[in-house]
C-alpha positions, 0 to 999 in steps of 0.5 A, a space after each residue: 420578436 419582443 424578446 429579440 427586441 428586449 435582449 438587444 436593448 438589454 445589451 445596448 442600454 448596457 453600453 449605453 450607461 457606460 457613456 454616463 458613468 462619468 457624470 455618475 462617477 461624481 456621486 460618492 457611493 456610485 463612484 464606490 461600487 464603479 470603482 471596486 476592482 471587481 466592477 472597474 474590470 468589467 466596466 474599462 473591458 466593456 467600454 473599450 469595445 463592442 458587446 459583440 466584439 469577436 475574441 481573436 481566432 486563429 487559423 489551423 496550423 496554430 493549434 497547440 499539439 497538446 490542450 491540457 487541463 484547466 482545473 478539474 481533470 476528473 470529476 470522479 464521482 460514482 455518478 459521473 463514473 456511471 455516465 462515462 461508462 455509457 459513453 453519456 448516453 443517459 447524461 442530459 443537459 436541465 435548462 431552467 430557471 426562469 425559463 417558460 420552457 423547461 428543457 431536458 437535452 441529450 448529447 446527440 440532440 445537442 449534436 443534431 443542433 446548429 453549431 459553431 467552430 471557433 479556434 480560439 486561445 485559452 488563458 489561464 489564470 495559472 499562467 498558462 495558454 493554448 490554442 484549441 478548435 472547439 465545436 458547440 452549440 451557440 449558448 443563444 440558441 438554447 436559451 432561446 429554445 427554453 424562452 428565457 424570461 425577460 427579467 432574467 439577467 444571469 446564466 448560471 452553469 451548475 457542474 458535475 464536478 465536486 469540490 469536497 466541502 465546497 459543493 459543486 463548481 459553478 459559474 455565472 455569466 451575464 447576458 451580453 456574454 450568454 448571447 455572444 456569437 462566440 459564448 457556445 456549449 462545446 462538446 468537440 475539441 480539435 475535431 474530437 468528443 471532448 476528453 474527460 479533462 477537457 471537461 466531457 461531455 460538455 463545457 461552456 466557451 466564453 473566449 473573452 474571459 479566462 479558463 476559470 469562467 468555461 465551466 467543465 462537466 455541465 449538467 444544469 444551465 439555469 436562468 436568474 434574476 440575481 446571483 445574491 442567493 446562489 453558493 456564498 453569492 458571488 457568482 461562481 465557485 472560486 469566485 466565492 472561496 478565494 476572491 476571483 474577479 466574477 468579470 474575468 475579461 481579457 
């Protein structure tokens, strides 16, 4: 109950601060980091709605006959090749981090979990759109499992996917996006296991952002105080090598 308790304070003191920005606006450097393009994304998005606001979903007839790929449509790498194989029967999804309990979960017991269906709309930053019906396990209810320390702020998601001499792709959401009725771990899309270029044997779905923020291919979920010390520190694999907005609210 007093985690329960400090992560709902979490999120309201969040909106909370919002209604102070103006007053601190009036401070150069406050107003500075406010500001940034980044930071003001984030900051206009949150303070326009709810931290629970549902993203819009749609009724059945609405899905796009085909979902193509964002991104990686392949990880092919020996190690993925070797899990694919065994239709993922030895993947397992690592929670740690600043976690008390660290877990090891296998797909079927990521099945066997409480799950949500969503048909929600993917925009991607290449222009593209399309509307699909994930299935998933809410991202709350393994960060509950795992008893995510209070001073945590960020989950970051760590891939299978290599990116040559960039390492692996990686993402980073805060927590009022990690607790979100919507944000899940999906393995079923349009009532089927995912494909391998839709991101098998499971990605994050975090609709109120764009495509590059629903990391594919997961393998490690990790729970951080600060993202200063992870990849260039900016939060995410693109968001370090080309500038991506780490908020990429829609």
């Amino acid at each position: 109950m007093t985690r329960l308790l400090s992560r709902r304070a979490l999120v309201l003191g969040g909106a909370a601060a919002l209604a102070g920005c103006d007053r601190l606006a009036r401070h150069e450097t406050v107003r500075d980091a406010l500001f940034s393009a980044d930071n003001f994304h984030k900051w206009a998005q949150r303070g326009l709605m709810r931290p629970d606001a549902l993203a819009h979903e749609f009724r059945p007839d609405q899905i796009s006959p085909f979902f193509r790929a964002n991104g990686t449509a392949n990880p092919d790498t020996p190690a993925y090749r070797a899990l694919w194989r065994s239709g993922f029967a030895d993947w397992r999804l690592r929670v740690g981090g600043m976690v008390a309990r660290p877990l090891s979960l296998s797909l079927a017991q990521l099945h066997a979990m409480p799950h949500r269906e969503q048909i929600t709309r993917h925009d991607c930053v290449e222009g593209w759109s399309a509307i699909g019906k994930w299935r998933g396990v809410p991202l709350s209810l393994i960060l509950d499992a795992a008893r995510m320390h209070g001073r945590a702020r960020y989950v970051v998601l760590r891939c299978a996917d290599d990116m040559g001499g960039g390492g692996r792709y990686y993402e980073s959401i805060d927590l009022i996006d990690a607790f979100h009725p919507q944000t899940i771990l999906a393995f079923a899309l349009n009532d089927r296991p995912l494909r391998v270029a839709n991101g098998a044997p499971l990605r994050l779905r975090v609709e109120r952002q764009l495509g590059y923020k629903h990391a594919k291919y997961l393998m490690a979920i990790e729970a951080v105080e600060s993202l200063s010390g992870i990849g260039a520190g900016k939060g995410g694999y693109w968001e370090d090598r080309a500038g991506y907005d780490w908020y990429a609210g829609i």
